[in-house]
VEXDREN-2710 file (C-alpha; in Angstrom, 1 decimal):
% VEXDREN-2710
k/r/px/py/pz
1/UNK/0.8/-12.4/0.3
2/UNK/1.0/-10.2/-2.4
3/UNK/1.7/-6.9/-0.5
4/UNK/4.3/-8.4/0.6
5/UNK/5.8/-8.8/-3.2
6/UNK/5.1/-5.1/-3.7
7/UNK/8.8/-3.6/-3.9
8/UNK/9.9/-1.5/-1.3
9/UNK/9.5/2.1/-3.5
10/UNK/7.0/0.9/-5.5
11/UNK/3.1/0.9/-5.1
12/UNK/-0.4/-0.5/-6.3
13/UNK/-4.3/1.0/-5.9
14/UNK/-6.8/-0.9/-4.4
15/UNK/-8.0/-2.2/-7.4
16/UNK/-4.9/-3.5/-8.5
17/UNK/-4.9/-5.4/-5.2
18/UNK/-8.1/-7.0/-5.9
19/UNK/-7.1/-7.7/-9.5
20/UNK/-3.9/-9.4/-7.8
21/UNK/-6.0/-11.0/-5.9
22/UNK/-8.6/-12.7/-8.7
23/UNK/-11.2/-10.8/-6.6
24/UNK/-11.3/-7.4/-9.3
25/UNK/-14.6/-6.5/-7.7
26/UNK/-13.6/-6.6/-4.0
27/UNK/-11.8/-2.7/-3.7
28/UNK/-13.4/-2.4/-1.2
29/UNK/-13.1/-5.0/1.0
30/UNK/-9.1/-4.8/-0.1
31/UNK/-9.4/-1.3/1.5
32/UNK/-11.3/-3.1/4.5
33/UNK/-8.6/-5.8/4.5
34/UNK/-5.7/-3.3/4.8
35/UNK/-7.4/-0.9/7.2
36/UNK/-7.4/-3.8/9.8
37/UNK/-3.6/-4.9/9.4
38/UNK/-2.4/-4.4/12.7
39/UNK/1.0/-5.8/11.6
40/UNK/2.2/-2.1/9.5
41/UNK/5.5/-2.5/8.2
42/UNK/5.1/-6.3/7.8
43/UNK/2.6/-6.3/5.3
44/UNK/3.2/-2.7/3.2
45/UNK/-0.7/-1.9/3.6
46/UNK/1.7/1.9/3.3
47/UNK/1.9/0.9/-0.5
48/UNK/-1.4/0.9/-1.6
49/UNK/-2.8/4.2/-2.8
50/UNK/-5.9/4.9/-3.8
51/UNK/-7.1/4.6/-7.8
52/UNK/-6.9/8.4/-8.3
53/UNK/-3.5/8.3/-6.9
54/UNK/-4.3/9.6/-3.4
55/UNK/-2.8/8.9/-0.3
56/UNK/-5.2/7.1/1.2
57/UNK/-6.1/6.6/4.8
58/UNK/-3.9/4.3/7.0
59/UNK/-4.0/2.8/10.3
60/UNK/-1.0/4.9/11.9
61/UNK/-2.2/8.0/10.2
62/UNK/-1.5/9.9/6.8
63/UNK/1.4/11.3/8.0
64/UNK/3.2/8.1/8.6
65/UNK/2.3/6.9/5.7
66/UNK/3.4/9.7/3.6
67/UNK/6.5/9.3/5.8
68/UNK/6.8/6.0/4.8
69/UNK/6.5/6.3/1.6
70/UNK/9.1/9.1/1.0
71/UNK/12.0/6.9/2.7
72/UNK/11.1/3.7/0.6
73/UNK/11.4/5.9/-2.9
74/UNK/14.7/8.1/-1.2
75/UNK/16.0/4.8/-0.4
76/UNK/15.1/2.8/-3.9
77/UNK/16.4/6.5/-5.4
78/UNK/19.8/6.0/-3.5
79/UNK/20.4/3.0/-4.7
80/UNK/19.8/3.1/-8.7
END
């Protein structure tokens, strides 16, 4: 449930997720949890980057996450 209060634009790391979570220890199997989404869009795994600030895998590919990614900040950008 908390992806889903990420703001479209915005995004978290990993181990923000599992601090969100009260699991601070579990990166990795937030990493593992958002790897499996099969749902994309629904639940922004897209907005999670990794600590260092790198992309990250995803599901779909890189590309479609970069995609992504761009057109949530172009679209957040727009409307400020």
């Amino acid at each position: 449930h908390f992806l889903l209060s990420v703001p479209e634009g915005d995004v978290v790391s990993y181990s923000e997720l599992a601090s969100a979570i009260n699991r601070p220890k579990a990166v990795r199997a937030a990493a593992s949890a958002c790897a499996a989404n099969r749902v994309g869009v629904l639940v922004p795994c897209h907005r999670v980057l990794r600590g260092d600030g790198g992309i990250g895998g995803y599901r779909w590919g890189i590309e479609r996450k970069r995609s992504l990614l761009e057109g949530e900040r172009a679209r957040r950008l727009k409307s400020e």
